[in-house]
N, C-alpha and C positions, 0 to 999 in steps of 0.2 A: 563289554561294560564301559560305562563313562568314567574315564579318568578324572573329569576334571568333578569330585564330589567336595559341594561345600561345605566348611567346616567354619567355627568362628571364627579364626584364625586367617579365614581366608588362604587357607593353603591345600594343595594339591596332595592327596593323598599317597598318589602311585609315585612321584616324581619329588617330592618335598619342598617344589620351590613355592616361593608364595605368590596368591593369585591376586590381581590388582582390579580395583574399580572399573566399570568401564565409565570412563567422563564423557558425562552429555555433552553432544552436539553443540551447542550452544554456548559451552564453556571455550572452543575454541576459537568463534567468534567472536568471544567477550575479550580474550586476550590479544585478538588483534584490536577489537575497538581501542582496549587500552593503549599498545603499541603505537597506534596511531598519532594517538591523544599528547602521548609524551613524545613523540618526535615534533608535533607541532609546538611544544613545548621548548625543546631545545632549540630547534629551529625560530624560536620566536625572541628569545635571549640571546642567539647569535646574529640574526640578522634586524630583527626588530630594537630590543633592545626591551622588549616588555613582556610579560606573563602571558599566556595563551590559556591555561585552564584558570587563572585564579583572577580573572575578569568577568563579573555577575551577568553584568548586564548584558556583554558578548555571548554567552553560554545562555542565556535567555531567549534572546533573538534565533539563537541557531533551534533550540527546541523549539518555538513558536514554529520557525518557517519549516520544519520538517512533519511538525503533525498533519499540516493535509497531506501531504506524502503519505504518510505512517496511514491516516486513515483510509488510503486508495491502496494502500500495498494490502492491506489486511484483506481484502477481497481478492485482489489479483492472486495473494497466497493461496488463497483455496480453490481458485480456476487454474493454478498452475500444478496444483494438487495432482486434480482430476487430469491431469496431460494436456490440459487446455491453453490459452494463450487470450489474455483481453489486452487490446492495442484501443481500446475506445473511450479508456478510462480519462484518459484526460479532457477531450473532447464535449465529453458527458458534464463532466464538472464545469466548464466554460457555459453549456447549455443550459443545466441546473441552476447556474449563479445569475444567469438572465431572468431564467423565469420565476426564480423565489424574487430576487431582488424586484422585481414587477410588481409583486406581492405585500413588497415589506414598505413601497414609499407613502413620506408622512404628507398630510393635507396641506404644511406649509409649504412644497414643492410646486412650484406652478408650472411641470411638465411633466407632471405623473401621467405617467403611459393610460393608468386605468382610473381617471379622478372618480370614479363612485366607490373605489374598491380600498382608499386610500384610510391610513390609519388600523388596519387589519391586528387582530393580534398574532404576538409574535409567533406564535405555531402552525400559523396558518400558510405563510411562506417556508416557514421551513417542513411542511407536510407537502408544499406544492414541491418544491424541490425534490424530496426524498424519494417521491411516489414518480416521479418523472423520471428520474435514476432507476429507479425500480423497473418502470414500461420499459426502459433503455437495455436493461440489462437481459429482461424476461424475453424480447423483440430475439437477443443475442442465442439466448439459451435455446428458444424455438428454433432461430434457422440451422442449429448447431446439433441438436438432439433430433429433429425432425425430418430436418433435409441434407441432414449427412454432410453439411457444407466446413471446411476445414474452418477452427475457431480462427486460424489469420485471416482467411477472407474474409467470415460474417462479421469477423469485430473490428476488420479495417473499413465493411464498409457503413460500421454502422460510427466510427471516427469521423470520416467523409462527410457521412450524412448529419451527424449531430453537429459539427463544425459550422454545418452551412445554414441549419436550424437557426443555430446561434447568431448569426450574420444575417440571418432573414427575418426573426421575430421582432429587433427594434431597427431594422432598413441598416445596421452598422452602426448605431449609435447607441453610447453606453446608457448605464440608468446610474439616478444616484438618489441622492434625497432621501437615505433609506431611514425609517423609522429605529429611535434609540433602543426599542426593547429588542430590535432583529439587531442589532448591532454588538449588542451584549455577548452572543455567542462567539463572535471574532474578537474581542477584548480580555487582555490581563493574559489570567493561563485558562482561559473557557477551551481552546482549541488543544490544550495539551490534553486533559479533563476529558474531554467527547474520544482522543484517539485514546487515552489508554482504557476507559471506560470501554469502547470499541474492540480493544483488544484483547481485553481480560473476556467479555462476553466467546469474543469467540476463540479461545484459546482453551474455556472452557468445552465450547460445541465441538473442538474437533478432539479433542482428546478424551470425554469422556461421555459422549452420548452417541445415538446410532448414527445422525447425518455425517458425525466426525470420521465413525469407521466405513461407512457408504463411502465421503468423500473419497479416503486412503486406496478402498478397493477398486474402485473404477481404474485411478491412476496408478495401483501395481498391478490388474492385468482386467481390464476390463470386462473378456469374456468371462474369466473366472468368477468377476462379480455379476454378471448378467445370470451364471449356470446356477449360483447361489441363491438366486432371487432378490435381485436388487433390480429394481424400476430405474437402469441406466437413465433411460432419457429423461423422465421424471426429474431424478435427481441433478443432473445436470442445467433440465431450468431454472432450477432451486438458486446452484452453485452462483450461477449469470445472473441471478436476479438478483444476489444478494451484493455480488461485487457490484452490480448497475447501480444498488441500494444505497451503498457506502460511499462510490463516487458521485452520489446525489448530496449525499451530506459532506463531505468534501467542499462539492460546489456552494452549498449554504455557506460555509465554515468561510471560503472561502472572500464571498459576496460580504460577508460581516467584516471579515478581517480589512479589507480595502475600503468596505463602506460604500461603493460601489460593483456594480459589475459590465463588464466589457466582453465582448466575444471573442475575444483572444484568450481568455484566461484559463490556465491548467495546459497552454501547448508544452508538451514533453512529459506532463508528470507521470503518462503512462509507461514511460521510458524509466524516469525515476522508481516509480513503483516495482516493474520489473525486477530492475534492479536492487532495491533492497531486499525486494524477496529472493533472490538466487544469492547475493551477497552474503544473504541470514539464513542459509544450506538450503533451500529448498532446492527441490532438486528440475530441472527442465522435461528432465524425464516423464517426471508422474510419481505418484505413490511416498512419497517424501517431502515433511518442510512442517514447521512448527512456527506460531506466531512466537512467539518468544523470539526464536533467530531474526525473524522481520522482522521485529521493534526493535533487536541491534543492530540489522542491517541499515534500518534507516537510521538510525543517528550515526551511522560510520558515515553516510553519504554527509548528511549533517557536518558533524566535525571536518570534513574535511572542505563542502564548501566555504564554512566558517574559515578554518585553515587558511586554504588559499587564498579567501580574501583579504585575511589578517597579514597575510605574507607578503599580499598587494601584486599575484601572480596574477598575470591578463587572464580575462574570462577565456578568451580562445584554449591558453593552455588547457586552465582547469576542464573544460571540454571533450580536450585529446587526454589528458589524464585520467579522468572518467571513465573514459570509454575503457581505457586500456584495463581499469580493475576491473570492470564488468566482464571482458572475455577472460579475461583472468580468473575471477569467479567461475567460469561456465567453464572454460578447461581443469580447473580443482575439479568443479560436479563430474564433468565428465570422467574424467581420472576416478572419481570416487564409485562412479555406477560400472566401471571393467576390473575395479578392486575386488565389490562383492561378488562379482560372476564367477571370479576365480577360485 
């Protein structure tokens, strides 16, 4: 018989001791973001000499510059779900931000890429963008469900390729002149707005509808989810199309915020996306990880690039810093996935 029977009391019937919550995931992430928060805090009075959290405008900026993150990690969460790995994401958003931006310039530009196409409403760039992210993603999903090829090759070499996209579609030269209503989307808090909008959507789909429990089964044991009847590879297009999807609008988001776009833009964010997602518990493994932790993940990245620059630490540091929380992150996960085995 189970000893451990609930009562209101929450107490243990056979044993008398009392039984305790178990606290979400997420809570422990939340109290490191804290931790974090108020170190930079003290740290900002001892050697700064000024406030760290109770500066509006500081704490604005650092949200603004992490929602593209936030809205490229929310995809990568659910390809790193399924046991998958997307490295393409940033690359994507650099190509995406080319080709909407192509889209979005006004008549008064006299080196519009496309002068008949020019003055477009504003949806029309950012449907070229999303749906481009979308092919990028979908292109991912196929070599990766179809041809059995590992998610780091097909999605490194679809980085590769969309990089060079990006560098070939305006010969290396940026676009700018982008029309005010495509501009709207990168202003104010537009970009905070699209990632948590972004993220309550699918925080919804994975927790409480079938794609959500598809996605979980693939990545805790895939066969298991094939014996089940689940359309593995189906579902896996899905997962890549949607992360391609999201780092499509990323690149929009992106192309607005700057007012221009270049084919550099988004190098690393896949690196960063990664990263807030395994920082916000998802797990490397597969079959674990909640948006919720990845919307704390990435503002922990946030505060603390904030941080460090508030602190006025060389970029190189903050780099080797970086680095160091992310394996750090990835040895907790790994620590935590030979916990449950045991």
């Amino acid at each position: 018989m189970n000893s451990k029977i609930l009562t209101k009391g929450e107490v243990d019937l056979k044993t008398g001791q009392p039984l305790h919550r178990r606290i979400p995931p997420e809570a422990n992430i939340l109290f490191v973001l804290i931790g974090i928060a108020l170190v930079f805090e003290l740290l900002g009075w001892f050697f700064v000499g000024q406030s760290f959290l109770m500066n509006q405008q500081r704490l604005t900026i650092m949200i603004l510059q992490v929602s593209v993150i936030g809205i490229i990690a929310v995809g990568v969460t659910q390809v790193i779900i399924t046991g998958g790995i997307d490295l393409s994401s940033g690359s994507v958003v650099g190509m995406t931000a080319m080709f909407s931006a192509s889209f979005a310039q006004a008549s008064t530009w006299p080196r519009a890429l496309y002068p008949s196409l020019t003055d477009m409403p504003f949806f029309v760039p950012i449907a070229v963008g999303i749906a481009i992210g979308l092919l990028a993603g979908f292109i991912n999903g196929q070599l990766i469900a179809r041809t059995k090829i590992p998610p780091f090759i097909a999605t490194l070499g679809m980085m590769v390729t969309a990089r060079g996209i990006s560098k070939w579609y305006t010969k290396g030269q940026p676009v700018s002149g982008l029309s005010e209503d495509f501009i709207f989307i990168g202003t104010g808090i537009a970009p905070v707005v699209v990632f948590l909008v972004v993220a309550i959507i699918f925080h919804i789909a994975l927790r409480y509808t079938r794609y959500g429990k598809f996605t979980y089964a693939i990545g805790a044991n895939v066969q298991a989810a094939r014996v089940s009847g689940i359309n593995v590879e189906a579902h896996l297009i899905k997962v890549y199309a949607i992360a391609g999807m999201l780092a499509g609008l990323a690149g929009v988001v992106t192309a607005a915020r700057a007012q221009t776009a270049q084919a550099g833009m988004g190098v690393m964010y896949e690196l960063d996306a990664i990263a807030a997602a395994v920082i916000g518990g998802t797990s490397l493994a597969g079959g674990a990880g909640r948006i919720t932790g990845t919307v704390i993940g990435t503002i922990i990245l946030g505060v603390m690039t904030s941080g460090f620059t508030f602190l006025r630490v060389d970029a190189y540091y903050q780099e080797i810093i970086k680095g160091m929380i992310i394996v750090t992150a990835v040895v907790a996960d790994v620590y935590r996935q030979k916990k449950r085995k045991v």
